[in-house]
C-alpha positions as CSV (number, residue, x, y, z in Angstrom):
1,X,10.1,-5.5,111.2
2,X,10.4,-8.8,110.3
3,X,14.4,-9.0,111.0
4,X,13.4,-7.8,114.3
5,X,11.2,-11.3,115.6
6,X,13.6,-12.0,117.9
7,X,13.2,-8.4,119.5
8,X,10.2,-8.3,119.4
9,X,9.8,-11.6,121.5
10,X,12.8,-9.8,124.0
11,X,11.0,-7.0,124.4
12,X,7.3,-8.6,125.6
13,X,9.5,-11.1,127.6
14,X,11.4,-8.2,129.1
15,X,9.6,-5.1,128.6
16,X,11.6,-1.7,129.9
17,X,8.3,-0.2,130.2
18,X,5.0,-1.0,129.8
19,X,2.2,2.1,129.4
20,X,-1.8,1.5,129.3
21,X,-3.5,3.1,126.5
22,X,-5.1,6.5,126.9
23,X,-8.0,5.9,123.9
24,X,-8.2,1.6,124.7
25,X,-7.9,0.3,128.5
26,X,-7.4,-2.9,126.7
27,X,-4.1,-2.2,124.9
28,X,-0.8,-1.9,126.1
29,X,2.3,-0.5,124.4
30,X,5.5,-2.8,125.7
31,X,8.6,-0.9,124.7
32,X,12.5,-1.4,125.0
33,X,15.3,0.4,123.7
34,X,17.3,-0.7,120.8
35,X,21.0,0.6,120.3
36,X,21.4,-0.8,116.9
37,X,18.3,-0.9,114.5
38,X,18.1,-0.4,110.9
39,X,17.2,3.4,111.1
40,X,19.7,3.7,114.4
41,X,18.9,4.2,118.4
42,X,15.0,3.4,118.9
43,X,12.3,2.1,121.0
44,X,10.9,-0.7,119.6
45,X,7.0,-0.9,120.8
46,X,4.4,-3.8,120.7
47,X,1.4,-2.8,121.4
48,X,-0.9,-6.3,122.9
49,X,-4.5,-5.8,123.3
50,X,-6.5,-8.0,125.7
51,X,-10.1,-8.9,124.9
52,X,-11.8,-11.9,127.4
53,X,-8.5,-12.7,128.8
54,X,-6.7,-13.2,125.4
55,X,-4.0,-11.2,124.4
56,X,-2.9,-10.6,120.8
57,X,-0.2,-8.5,118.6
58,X,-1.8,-5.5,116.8
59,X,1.9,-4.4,115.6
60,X,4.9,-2.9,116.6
61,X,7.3,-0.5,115.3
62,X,10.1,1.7,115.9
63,X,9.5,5.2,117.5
64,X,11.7,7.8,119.2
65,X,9.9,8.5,122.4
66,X,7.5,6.6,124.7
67,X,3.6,7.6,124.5
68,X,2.5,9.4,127.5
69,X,-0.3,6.8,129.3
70,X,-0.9,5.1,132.1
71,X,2.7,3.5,133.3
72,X,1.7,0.3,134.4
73,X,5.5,-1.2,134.5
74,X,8.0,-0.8,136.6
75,X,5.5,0.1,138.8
76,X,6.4,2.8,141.5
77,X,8.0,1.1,144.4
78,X,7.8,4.5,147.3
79,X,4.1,4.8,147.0
């Protein structure tokens, strides 16, 4: 991960999707998709949690599929 800084910065800036959660309210996984990583076509995901309005980086990492959660971006527009 650490050839992938810049990425990881893209992907909190500009976040694809962003899903609360399901075991911490407090953590959300930002995740955008990467043609072109060392181990091929993945989601990269940074998961920030949020403790008395400060937000941090636990980690982030490469993973084929999105965690099911609470989708809180894009947010759905028809309801």
């Amino acid at each position: 991960m650490a050839t992938m800084e810049a990425a990881i910065e893209e992907t909190l800036l500009r976040p694809e999707r962003v899903v609360q959660s399901f075991s911490d309210p407090q953590t959300h996984l930002y995740y955008r998709l990467y043609f072109r990583t060392i181990v091929g076509r993945k989601f990269l995901c940074v998961v920030v949690k949020t403790v008395d309005n400060d937000a941090f980086v636990l980690t982030a990492y490469l993973t084929d599929r999105i965690k099911k959660g609470v989708t809180l971006w894009p947010t759905n527009q028809s309801a």
